[in-house]
N, C-alpha and C positions, 0 to 999 in steps of 0.2 A: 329545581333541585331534585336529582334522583336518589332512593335509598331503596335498597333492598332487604327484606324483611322473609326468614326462611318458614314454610310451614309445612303440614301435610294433607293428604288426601286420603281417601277409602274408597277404592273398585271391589265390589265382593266382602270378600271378607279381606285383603290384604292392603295396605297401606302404601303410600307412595309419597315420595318429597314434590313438592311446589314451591314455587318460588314467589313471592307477591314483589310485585315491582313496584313502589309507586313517583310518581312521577306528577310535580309541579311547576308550572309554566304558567305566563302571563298569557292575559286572554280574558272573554267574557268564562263568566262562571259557570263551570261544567263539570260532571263527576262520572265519569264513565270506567266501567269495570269488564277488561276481555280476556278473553283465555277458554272461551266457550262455559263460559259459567249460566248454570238453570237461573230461576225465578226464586230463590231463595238466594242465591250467593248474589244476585240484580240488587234484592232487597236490602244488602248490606248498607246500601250507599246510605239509608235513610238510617237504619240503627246507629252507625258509625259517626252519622254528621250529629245525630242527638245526645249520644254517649261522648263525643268532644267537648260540645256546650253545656252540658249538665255537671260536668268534671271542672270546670270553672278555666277550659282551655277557649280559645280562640280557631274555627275552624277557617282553614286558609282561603282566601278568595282567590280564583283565578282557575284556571284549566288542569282538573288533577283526572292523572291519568293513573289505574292501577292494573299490571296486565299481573294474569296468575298462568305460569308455565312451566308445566309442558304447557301450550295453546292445543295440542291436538287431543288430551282428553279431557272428557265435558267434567266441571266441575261440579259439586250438589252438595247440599246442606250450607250451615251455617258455621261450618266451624273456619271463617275464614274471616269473620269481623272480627278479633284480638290481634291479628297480624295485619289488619288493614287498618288499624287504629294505631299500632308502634309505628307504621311506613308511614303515617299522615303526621303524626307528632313529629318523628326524627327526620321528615323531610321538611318540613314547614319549622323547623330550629326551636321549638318547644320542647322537647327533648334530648339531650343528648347522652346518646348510644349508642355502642357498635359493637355486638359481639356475634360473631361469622356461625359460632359453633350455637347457637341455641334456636330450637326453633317454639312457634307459637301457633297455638289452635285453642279455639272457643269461642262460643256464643256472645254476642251483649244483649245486653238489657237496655233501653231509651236509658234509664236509670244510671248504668254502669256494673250493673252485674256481671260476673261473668257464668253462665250456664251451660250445662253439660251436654257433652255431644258424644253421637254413636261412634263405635271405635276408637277408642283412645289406645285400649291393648294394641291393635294391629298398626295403629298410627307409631308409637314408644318401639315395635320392632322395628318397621323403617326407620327410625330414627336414627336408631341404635347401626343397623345396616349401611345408616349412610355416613355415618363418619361421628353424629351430633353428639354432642358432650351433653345436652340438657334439653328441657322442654317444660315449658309453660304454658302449664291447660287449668281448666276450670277445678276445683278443689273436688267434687262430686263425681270424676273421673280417675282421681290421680291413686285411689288404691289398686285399681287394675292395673296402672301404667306403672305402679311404683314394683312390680314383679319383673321387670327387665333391668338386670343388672348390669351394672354401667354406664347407669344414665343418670342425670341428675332428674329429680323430678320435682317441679316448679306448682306447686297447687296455689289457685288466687280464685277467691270470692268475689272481689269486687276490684273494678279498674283501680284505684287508689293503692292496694296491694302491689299491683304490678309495678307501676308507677315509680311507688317507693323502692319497690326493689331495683329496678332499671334506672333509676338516678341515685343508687347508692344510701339513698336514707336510712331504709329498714333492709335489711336482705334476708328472702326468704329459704328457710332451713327445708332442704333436700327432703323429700319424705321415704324412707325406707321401709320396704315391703315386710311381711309378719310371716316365718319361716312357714315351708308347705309344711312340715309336719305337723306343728302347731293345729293346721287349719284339719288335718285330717282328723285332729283328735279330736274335733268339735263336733264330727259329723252326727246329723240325729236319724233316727231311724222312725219315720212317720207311721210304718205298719212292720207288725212283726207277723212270722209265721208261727208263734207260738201261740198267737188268737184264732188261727184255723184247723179246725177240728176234723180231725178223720182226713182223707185227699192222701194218704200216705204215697201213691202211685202218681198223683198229679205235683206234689213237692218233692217226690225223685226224678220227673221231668224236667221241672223248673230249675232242677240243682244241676243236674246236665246243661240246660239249655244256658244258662247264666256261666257255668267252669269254662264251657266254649266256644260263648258269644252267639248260640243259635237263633232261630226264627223258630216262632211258635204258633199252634192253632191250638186254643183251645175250645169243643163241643162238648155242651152238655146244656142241663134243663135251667130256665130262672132258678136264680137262689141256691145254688151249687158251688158258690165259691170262687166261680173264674176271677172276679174282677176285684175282688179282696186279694185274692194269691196273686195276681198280675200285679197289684200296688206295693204286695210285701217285695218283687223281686228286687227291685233297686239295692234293699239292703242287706241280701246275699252276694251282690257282685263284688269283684274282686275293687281293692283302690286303686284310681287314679294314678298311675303316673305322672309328675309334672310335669313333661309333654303333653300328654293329654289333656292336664286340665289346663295347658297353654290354650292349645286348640278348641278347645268347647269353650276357654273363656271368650274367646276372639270371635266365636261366632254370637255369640248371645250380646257382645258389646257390640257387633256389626248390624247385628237385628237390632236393636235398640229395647233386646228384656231384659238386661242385666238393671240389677237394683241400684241406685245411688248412692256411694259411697262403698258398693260392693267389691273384693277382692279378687281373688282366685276362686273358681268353682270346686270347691272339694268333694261336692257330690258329684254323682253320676247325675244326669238329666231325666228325668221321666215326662212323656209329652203325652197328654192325651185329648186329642182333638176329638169334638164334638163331631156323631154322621155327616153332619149338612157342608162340610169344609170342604173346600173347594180343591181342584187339582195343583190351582198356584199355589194356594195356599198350604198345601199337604209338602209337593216338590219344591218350592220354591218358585222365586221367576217375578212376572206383572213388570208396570212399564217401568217404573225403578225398582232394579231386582231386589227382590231381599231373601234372607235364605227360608223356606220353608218349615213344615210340620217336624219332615226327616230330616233337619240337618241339624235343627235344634237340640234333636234327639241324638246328637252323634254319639259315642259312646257312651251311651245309656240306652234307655227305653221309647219307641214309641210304639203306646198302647191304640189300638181299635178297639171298640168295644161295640159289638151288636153288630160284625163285620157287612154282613149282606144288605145292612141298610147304608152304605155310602156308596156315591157315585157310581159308577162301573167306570170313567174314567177316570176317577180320582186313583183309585184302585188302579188301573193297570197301568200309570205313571210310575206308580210305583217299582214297577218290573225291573227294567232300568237301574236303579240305586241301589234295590236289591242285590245287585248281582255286580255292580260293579263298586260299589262302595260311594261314589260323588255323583254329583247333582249338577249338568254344565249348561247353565243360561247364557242363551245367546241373542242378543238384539241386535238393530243395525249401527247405534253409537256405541255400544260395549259389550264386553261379555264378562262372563261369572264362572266359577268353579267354588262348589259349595262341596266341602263332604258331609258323606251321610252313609255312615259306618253306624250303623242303629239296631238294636234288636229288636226286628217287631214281633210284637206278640197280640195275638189276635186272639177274639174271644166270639162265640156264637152260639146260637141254638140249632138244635137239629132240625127244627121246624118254624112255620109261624107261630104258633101258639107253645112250640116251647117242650111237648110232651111228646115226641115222635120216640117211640122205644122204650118209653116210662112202664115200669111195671105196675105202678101206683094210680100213677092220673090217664086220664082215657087222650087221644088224640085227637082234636075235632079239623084235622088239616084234611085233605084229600090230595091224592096222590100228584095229581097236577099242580096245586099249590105248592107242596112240598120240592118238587120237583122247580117251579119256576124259582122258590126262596132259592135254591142251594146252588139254582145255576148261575146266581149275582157274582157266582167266585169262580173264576175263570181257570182253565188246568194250566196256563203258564206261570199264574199267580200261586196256584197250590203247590206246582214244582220246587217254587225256589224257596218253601217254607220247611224246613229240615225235620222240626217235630211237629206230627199231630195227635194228642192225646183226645181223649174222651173222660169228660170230666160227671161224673153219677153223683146223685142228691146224695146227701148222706141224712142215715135215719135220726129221729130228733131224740131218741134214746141215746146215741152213740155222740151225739152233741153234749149233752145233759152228765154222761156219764163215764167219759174217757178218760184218761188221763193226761197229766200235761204233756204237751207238745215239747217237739224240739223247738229253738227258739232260730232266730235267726242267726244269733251270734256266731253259732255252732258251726251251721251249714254254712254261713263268710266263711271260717275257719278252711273247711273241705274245699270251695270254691278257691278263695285266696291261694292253698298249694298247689291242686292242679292247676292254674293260671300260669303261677310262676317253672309251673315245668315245661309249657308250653313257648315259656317267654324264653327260658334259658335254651331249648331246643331250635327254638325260630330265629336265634342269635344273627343278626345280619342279612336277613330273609326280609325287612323291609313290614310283616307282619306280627300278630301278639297274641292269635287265639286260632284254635284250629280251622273254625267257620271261615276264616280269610285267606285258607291255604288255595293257590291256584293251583288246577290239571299237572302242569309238571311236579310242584311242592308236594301232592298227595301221593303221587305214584312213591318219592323220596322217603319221605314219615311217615306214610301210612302203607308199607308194606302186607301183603297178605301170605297168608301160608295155602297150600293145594286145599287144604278143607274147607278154609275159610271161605276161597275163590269156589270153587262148588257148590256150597251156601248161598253165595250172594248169586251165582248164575241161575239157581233154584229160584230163588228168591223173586227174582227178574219175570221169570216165567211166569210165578203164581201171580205176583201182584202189578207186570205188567211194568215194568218200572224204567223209567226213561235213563237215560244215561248223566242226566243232571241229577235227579233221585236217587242213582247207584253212586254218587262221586259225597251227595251230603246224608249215603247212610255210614258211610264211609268216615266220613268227618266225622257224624256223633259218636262211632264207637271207637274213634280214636280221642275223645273226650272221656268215654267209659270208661276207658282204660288209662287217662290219667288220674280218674276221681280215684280207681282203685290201686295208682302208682304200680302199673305194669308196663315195661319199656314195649311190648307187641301186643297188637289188635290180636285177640284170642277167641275164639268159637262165642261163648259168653258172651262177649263184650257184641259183637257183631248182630247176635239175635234179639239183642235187647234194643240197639236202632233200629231192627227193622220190625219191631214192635210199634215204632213211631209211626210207621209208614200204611199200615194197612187198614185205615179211616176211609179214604178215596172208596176204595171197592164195598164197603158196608154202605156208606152217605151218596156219594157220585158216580152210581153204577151206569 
């Protein structure tokens, strides 16, 4: 007897419908599972035959065949033993069911549990794409999946649940998602900028860099504040869009860090990988792809911190997604497209020892030292960083006896509106922050006047500036000039980006 049993799949981060076929014939006893499935979807055979008998069923003798198709892509993970458990019962007449429009994914347990698996988000849009009226997945997945509307969403703990439901005993109540605003208003704020004392020039960087999605470097001495100000940024960026937090939830359920029972991501992401991480690790990739450092970080933050101590190719992987926004893994049985629309911000010393320029403490580096630290940062990599600031100790009087700080709230406020003028301006442009604007998009939005053009040709000359350098001094002061809600890049606005830029010729002469 054949029954077919609908499910899904996960290439990357997007989802795809499968079919599980299973099929019962007379014959010696044999359990064979094709469709190109790995060494986990092999293993089901044994989960599936234990979670029949433990459930107080009867597993069928005789030649059962279960193919999962498409056959031409390789199958992986485990969320294929709950649909290989409905196709063995409703084929072998211990169950009776048939409903065309539901599909099913999840783990077992020998026991009967049913356990949660990666991608459920990107699994529920397939679903939803492919016609399915509902889906029944593991209960520790089904807050993510319950944010696609239009789908019925089926959560079960344990086989008995399902059971009861699919034979009509109990039937299980659809679970419906907790509106995005709700979750925005929950958001917590881990670091404020109102505990960083004096930096007034390094937190009008950050307020730039954060209104228009930039890339940062920040140099200065230990204990100067970079990596306390880098941890406040998160909670000056503008919110989420529910797009957005579509897309970064689907990526973190795709990676498998999303928390259990976790919804919508209503924050932004901050990632901060340890020096010693590796280039897969950073980009993504290895022999089953997963998405990486940057992709985790998709709109949000991913932090370096002590830049010149990682890799040199971890580092210049990076180039790449810098500049194009996604991440494309490519193997010989699949490929991947990850984005990784991230802002990195990078923090360093001007030296080994920290003190190179210090007025205070002596330098004990020598010139050749100093010289090999600073050459770990390559000039295509400094290119595509839009800001670099230089961040000074501040004195411990001016710690002791300042007054209070602006806080964060504040500056979300400033960021929050120039964002949205950015957004209402890029209307159908396909982007949402100046940083993203392509060669043609700049020339459109970011007009100059003769003076301004004369400035930047100066500018060019003094500091040597490449044509990727002239296009994101460009960008930030089309950002300046939304924080101050002026519709044209004006003299002002323009000299205060290329402020950002004349670090290279002081540091990497």
């Amino acid at each position: 007897m054949l029954h077919k049993v609908r499910s899904l799949g996960l290439q990357g981060i997007y989802g795809y419908e499968v079919s599980a076929e299973c099929d019962l014939a007379g014959g010696l006893p044999n359990f064979d599972i094709v469709g190109l499935p790995d060494a986990a979807v092999k293993e089901a055979r044994e989960r599936v035959r234990s979670a029949i008998k433990n459930n107080g069923y009867s597993f069928p003798v005789g030649r059962i065949t279960v193919n999962l198709a498409p056959a031409n892509l390789r199958k992986s993970g485990t969320v294929y033993d709950l649909p290989i458990f409905v196709g063995i019962l409703t084929a072998s007449g211990q169950l009776d069911w048939c409903d065309p429009d539901c599909a099913f994914v999840g783990e077992l347990s020998l026991s009967g549990s049913v356990m949660g698996v990666r991608g459920a988000l990107s699994m529920a849009i397939a679903a939803k794409e492919n016609g399915l009226r509902a889906i029944m997945l593991p209960a520790s997945n089904a807050a993510e999946a319950a944010c696609i509307e239009g789908l019925d969403i089926l959560p079960v703990a344990h086989l008995s649940d399902a059971i009861a439901h699919l034979s009509g005993r109990k039937k299980i109540e659809p679970l419906r998602a907790r509106p995005y605003a709700e979750l925005l208003g929950e958001r917590r704020m881990v670091c404020d900028f109102a505990d960083v004392r004096g930096q007034k020039g390094a937190k009008r960087a950050l307020e730039i860099a954060a209104a228009g999605g930039h890339n940062v470097l920040m140099i200065g001495p230990p204990g100067s504040g970079k990596t306390m100000m880098a941890r406040c940024l998160p909670g000056i960026l503008p919110d989420m869009t529910l797009e957005e937090a579509l897309e970064v939830t689907r990526i973190h359920s795709a990676a498998g860090t999303l928390a259990a029972d976790a919804g919508l991501m209503a924050e932004r992401p901050f990632r901060a990988p340890h020096h010693t991480v590796s280039a897969v690790a950073l980009v993504g990739g290895g022999t089953k792809a997963r998405p990486g450092e940057i992709s985790l970080a998709h709109d949000g933050v991913l932090f370096l911190d002590e830049l010149p101590e990682y890799d040199r190719g971890a580092l210049e992987a990076l180039r790449q997604p810098l500049e194009d926004g996604f991440v494309s893994v490519v193997r010989v049985s699949a490929q991947a497209k990850y984005p990784a629309r991230a802002m990195l911000v990078a923090a360093m010393n001007p030296c080994p020892c920290g003190n190179y320029g210090s007025a205070t403490q002596p330098c004990r580096c020598t010139q050749k030292e100093i010289a090999r630290y600073l050459g770990r940062i390559s000039g295509p990599l400094l290119d595509r960083i839009d800001m670099q600031l230089e961040v000074t100790a501040v004195p411990v009087r001016q710690i002791t006896e300042s007054a209070p700080e602006e806080p964060s709230a504040d500056i979300h406020k400033r960021v929050q509106a120039a964002r949205e003028r950015q957004q209402k301006r890029y209307a159908g442009e396909g982007i949402s922050c100046n940083a993203e604007l392509s060669a043609r998009q700049l020339e459109t939005f970011c007009p100059l006047d003769d003076a301004c053009r004369e400035l930047l040709g100066k500018a060019c000359d003094t500091y040597h500036l490449s044509m990727r350098a002239v296009s994101r001094v460009r960008k930030v002061a089309r950002t300046i000039a939304d924080l101050a809600g002026a519709e044209e890049i004006g003299r002002a606005h323009l000299l205060e980006a290329l402020r950002y830029r004349n670090l290279e010729g002081n540091y990497w002469k």
